[in-house]
Every structure is written in structure tokens, then in C-alpha cells.
C-alpha positions in Angstrom: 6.8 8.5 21.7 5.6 5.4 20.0 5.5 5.8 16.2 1.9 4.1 15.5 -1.6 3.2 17.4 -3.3 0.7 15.2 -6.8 0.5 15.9 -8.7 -2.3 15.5 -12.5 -2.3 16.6 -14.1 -6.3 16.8 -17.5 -7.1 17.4 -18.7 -10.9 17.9 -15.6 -12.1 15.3 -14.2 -14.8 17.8 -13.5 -16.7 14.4 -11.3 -14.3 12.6 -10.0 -11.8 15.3 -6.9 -13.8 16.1 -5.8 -13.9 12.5 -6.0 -9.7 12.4 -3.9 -9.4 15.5 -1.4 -11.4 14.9 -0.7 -9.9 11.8 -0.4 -7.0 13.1 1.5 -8.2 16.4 4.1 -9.7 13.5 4.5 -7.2 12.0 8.6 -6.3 10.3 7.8 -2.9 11.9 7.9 -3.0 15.9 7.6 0.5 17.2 3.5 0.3 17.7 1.2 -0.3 20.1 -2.4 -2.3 19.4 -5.5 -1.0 21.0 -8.3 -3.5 19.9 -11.8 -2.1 21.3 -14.4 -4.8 21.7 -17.9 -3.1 21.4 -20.1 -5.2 23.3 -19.4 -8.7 21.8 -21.7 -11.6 23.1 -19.5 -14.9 21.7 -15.9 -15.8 22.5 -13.9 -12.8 21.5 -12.9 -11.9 24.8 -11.4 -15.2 25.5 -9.3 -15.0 22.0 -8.0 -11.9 23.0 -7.2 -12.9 26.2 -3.9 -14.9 24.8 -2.2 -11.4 23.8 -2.4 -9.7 27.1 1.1 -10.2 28.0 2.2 -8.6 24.5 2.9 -4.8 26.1 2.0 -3.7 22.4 -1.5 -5.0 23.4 -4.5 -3.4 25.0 -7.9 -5.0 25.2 -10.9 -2.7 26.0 -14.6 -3.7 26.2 -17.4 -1.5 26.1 -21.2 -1.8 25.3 -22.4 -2.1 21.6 -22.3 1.5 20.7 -21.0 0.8 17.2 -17.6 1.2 15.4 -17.5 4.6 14.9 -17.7 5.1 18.8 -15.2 1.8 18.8 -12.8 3.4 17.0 -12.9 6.9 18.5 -12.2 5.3 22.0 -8.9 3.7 20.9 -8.3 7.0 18.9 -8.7 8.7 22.4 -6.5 6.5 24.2 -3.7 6.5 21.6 -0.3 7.8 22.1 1.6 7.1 18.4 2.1 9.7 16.2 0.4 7.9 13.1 -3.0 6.1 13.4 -3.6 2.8 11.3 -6.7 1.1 11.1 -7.7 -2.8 10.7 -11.0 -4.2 10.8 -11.2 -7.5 12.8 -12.2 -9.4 10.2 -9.4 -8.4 7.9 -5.3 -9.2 8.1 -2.4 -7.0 7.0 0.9 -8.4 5.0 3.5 -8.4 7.6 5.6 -5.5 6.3 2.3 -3.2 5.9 3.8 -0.7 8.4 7.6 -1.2 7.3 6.4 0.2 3.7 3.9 3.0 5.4 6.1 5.0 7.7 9.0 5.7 5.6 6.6 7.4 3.1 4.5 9.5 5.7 8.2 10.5 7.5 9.7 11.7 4.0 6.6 14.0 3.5 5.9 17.5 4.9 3.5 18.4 7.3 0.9 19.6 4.5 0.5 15.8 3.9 -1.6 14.4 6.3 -2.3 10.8 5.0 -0.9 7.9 2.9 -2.3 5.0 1.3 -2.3 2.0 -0.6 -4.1 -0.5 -2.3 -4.9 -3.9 -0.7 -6.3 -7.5 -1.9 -10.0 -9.1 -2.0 -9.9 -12.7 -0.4 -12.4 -15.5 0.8 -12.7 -17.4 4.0 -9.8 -19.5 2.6 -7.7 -16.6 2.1 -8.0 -17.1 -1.6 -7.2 -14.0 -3.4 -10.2 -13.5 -5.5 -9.6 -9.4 -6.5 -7.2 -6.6 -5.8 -7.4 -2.8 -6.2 -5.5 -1.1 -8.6 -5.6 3.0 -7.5 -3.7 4.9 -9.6 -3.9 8.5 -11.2 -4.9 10.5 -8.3 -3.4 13.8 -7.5 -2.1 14.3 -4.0 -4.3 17.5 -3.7 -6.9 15.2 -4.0 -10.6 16.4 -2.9 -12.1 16.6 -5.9 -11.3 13.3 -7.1 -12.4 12.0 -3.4 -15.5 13.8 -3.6 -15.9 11.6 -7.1 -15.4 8.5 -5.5 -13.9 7.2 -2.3 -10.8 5.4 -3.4 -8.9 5.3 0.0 -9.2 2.1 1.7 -9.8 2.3 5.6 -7.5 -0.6 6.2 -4.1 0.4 3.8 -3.7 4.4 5.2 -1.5 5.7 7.8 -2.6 9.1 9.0 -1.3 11.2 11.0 -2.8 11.7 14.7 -2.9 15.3 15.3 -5.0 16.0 12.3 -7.4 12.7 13.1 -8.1 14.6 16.9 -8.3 18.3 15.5 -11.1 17.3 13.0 -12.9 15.5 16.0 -12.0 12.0 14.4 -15.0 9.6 13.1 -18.6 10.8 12.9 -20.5 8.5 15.7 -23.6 9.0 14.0 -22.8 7.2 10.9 -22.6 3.2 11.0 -21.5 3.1 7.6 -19.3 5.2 5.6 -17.5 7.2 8.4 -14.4 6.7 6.6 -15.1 8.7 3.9 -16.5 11.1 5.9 -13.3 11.6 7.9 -11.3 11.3 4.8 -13.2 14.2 3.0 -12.6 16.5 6.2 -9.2 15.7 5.9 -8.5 16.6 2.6 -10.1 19.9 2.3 -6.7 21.2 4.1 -4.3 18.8 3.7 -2.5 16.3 0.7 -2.5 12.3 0.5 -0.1 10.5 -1.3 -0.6 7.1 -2.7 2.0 3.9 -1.6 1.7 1.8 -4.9 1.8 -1.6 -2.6 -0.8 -4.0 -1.6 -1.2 -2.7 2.3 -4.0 -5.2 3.1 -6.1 -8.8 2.8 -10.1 -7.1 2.8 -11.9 -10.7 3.7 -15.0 -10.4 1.0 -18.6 -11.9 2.8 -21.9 -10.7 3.0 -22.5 -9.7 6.7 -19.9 -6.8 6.3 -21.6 -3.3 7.5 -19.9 -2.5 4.4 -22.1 -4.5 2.0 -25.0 -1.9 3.1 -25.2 0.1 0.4 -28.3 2.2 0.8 -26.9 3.0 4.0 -23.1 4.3 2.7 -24.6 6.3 0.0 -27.0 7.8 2.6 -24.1 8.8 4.6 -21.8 9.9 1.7 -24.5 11.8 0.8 -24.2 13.7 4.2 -20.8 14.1 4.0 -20.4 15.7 0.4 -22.7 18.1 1.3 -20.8 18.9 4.7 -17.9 19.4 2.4 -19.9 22.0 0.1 -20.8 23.9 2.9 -17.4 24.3 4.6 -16.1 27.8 4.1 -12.7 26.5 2.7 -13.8 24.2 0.6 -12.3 25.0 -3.2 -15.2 23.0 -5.0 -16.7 25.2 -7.5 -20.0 25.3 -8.8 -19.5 23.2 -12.3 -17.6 20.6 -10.2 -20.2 20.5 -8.0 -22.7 19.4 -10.2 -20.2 16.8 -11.7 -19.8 15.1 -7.9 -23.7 15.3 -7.5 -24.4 13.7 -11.4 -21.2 11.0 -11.0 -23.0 9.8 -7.3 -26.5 9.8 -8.5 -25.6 7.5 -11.1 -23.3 5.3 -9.4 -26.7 4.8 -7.1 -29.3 4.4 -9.7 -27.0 1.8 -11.3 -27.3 0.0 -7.7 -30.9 -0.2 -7.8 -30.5 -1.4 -11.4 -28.6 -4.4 -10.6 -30.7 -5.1 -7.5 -33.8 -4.8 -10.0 -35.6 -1.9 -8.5 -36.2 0.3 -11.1 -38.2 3.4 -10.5 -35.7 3.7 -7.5 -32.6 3.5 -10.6 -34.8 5.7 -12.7 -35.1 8.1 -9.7 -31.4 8.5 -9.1 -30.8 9.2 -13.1 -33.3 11.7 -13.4 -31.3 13.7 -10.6 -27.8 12.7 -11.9 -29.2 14.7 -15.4 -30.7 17.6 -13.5 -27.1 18.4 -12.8 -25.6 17.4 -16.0 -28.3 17.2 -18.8 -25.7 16.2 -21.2 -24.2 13.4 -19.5 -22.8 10.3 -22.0 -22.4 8.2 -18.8 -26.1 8.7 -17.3 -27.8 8.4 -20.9 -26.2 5.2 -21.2 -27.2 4.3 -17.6 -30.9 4.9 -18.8 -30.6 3.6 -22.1 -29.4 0.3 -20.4 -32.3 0.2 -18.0 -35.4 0.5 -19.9 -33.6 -2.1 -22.9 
């Protein structure tokens, strides 16, 4: 059985797809195969990807533009490692990001389902510009998840079984499915942090990422899935905490994006659930300065 799948979804990135499989393909780490799902793209990926068909690691598969959640469950579907990494097209790995992820998952018990790391911020010239610095978090780890999501798609390793139990990525959501997946996850099982730099994140601003309104929609969604799950430990004060902590962190969006009745909006709501709040006073007091 092969050790890893490493998914890899691409749409209309001709310009940087070759980078993200070859670091993958070069990786220190050999046991793995590479199922890059192309959903529907209309420049030259395809011929890019052609040049890696005689790597056995490597399997091409096209399918209409359904988006990446669908993208990524269809390599999910068709893998056959027991550990599932993920890379985004437009994004590289160092080339001993699976040589420092396996060892860690394999010295773990089966109540851990999922490690991670932290990862780098770079331009088109593959200038570091940021980094990540996680650190702190326990390894029974919902609540601090349900705070804020600190696990970067692109640095975990998780194992497979649990990825296919929980029904892998919601194909409703464009944006934010991570987290979403993530949260299911941890409601049963423990993560445990690599302290490494697992990954180069390629910062521009036609990332589905960079759509905000549309993540925080979504995470909304899936905190509230988590509340209503019949397991879930989250009591009712730490409820209101998660609810005050994202209501702020999205009025202070609109803040900085100068729309304020939308930032006044989301404070108002962050104080219904904690009226007392040093965080989202400030928040206010900064906005109406």
C-alpha cells in the first residue's frame, strides 16, 4: 500500500502548475503517488501536465469546472495511500515536506488523525515576504479551531480513513472547505503540530482564498454544524466566546475595507455574546475615532 496520495486540484494555472509538481515529484520522500485533478481548465495546463505522464507516481484527470471541493474529492476517491496531503497548484512544497510529515503521523496513535505545520508567504519571485508562526495549541484541539483556523491546507498530513468516513470536503462550499473538514475532524480525534516550515503559500490577489465575505460565510456554516453535533464538547460559555471572537474578527474586515455599518454590525453581535469584551470595545472604540 502506498504511504501517501497528494492531491493537488489546478484550474487555468499553466504558469505555476509545473513548479507545484515537481516539488512534489522531488520530493526526499518517494513512497507516494500524485493525483492532480484539472477542473475544467481552458489555457495550457493540460499540455504542462502532459510532460509527467510517464512518472508512474503521476495521474492526470480532467473533468468539467465543478470547483475544488468536487476537484479534490475525486482524487480523494481515487486514492490508494494511507495518508492524504494536499497542495494547491499555485503553491510548492520544500523538498523534504513529506520526509518530516510521515515519521510524526507513524509515531502517533490512531486517536490522532492529523498533523501539521507551518509554511512560508512568498511573491511571484519566490521572495519570502511572511511565514507562520503556530504555536501553543493543544493536540485536543477543537476549541482553539473553532477560535480560529490555524491549520494550513497545504502543511497537514491526515490520515485517509478518517478523510472518507466524514464524507471528505463539503462540495457546496468554494471557500473555506478546509476548515470545514478540519472542524469535523477534530471533534473525535487529536492533531499534533510539526514545528517546520511544510510549505511556500504564493501570496496574489486572484486566490479563492482572498474572498473573505465568502470564507467567513462558510465558517459560519460550519461552527454551527459543529454546535449542533451530538458529540460535540463545546459548552455554552465557550460558545459564546467562538461566536464574540468571529464576529469581531469580521467587523474588523469591514473596518479596514471601510464599510462601516457592516463593521458596526458584526460588533454589535460579537457583544451580544460577550457584553464585556476588552477586545470588541476596542474594536468599536477604534472605528468611530
Amino acid at each position: 500500500m502506498i504511504k501517501v496520495s497528494v492531491v493537488m486540484p489546478t484550474y487555468n494555472r499553466a504558469d505555476l502548475v509545473g513548479r507545484a509538481v515537481e516539488s512534489v515529484l522531488n520530493q526526499t520522500f518517494h513512497d507516494f503517488e500524485l493525483i492532480v485533478v484539472d477542473d475544467g481548465s481552458s489555457d495550457s495546463t493540460r499540455d504542462v501536465l502532459n510532460k509527467y505522464n510517464e512518472d508512474k507516481r503521476f495521474r492526470y484527470i480532467f473533468q468539467e469546472n465543478q470547483g475544488q471541493s468536487v476537484a479534490r474529492n475525486k482524487a480523494i476517491e481515487l486514492a490508494s495511500g494511507m495518508y492524504l496531503a494536499f497542495l494547491d497548484s499555485d503553491n510548492y512544497w520544500p523538498l523534504d515536506r513529506l520526509e518530516k510529515s510521515v515519521p510524526c503521523i507513524e509515531s502517533l496513535g490512531m486517536d490522532y488523525a492529523l498533523v501539521y505545520g507551518d509554511g512560508y508567504s512568498v511573491d511571484l519571485d519566490e521572495k519570502i515576504i511572511g511565514s507562520s508562526d503556530r504555536k501553543g495549541h493543544p493536540d485536543s484541539c477543537l476549541y482553539d479551531l473553532l477560535l480560529n483556523n490555524f491549520v494550513g491546507m497545504n502543511a497537514v498530513l491526515v490520515r485517509t480513513e478518517q478523510v472518507k468516513a466524514l464524507g471528505a470536503f463539503d462540495e457546496t462550499m468554494r471557500s473555506g472547505e478546509d476548515y470545514d473538514l478540519w472542524l469535523r475532524v477534530a471533534i473525535e480525534h487529536k492533531f499534533k503540530f510539526i514545528p517546520e516550515k511544510l510549505c511556500y503559500y504564493l501570496v496574489e490577489g486572484d486566490r479563492v482564498s482572498n474572498n473573505f465575505e465568502g470564507v467567513m460565510a462558510n465558517n459560519e456554516r460550519s461552527i454551527e454544524r459543529v454546535f449542533q453535533h451530538m458529540d460535540s464538547p463545546i459548552n455554552e460559555r465557550k460558545k459564546r466566546n467562538i461566536w464574540s471572537r468571529f464576529f469581531n474578527r469580521k467587523g474588523r474586515y469591514f473596518s479596514q475595507n471601510r464599510q462601516k455599518t457592516s463593521a458596526m454590525r458584526c460588533y454589535l453581535r460579537a457583544l451580544s455574546y460577550t457584553p464585556l469584551s476588552f477586545n470588541v470595545w476596542r474594536s468599536i472604540l477604534a472605528l468611530v475615532k
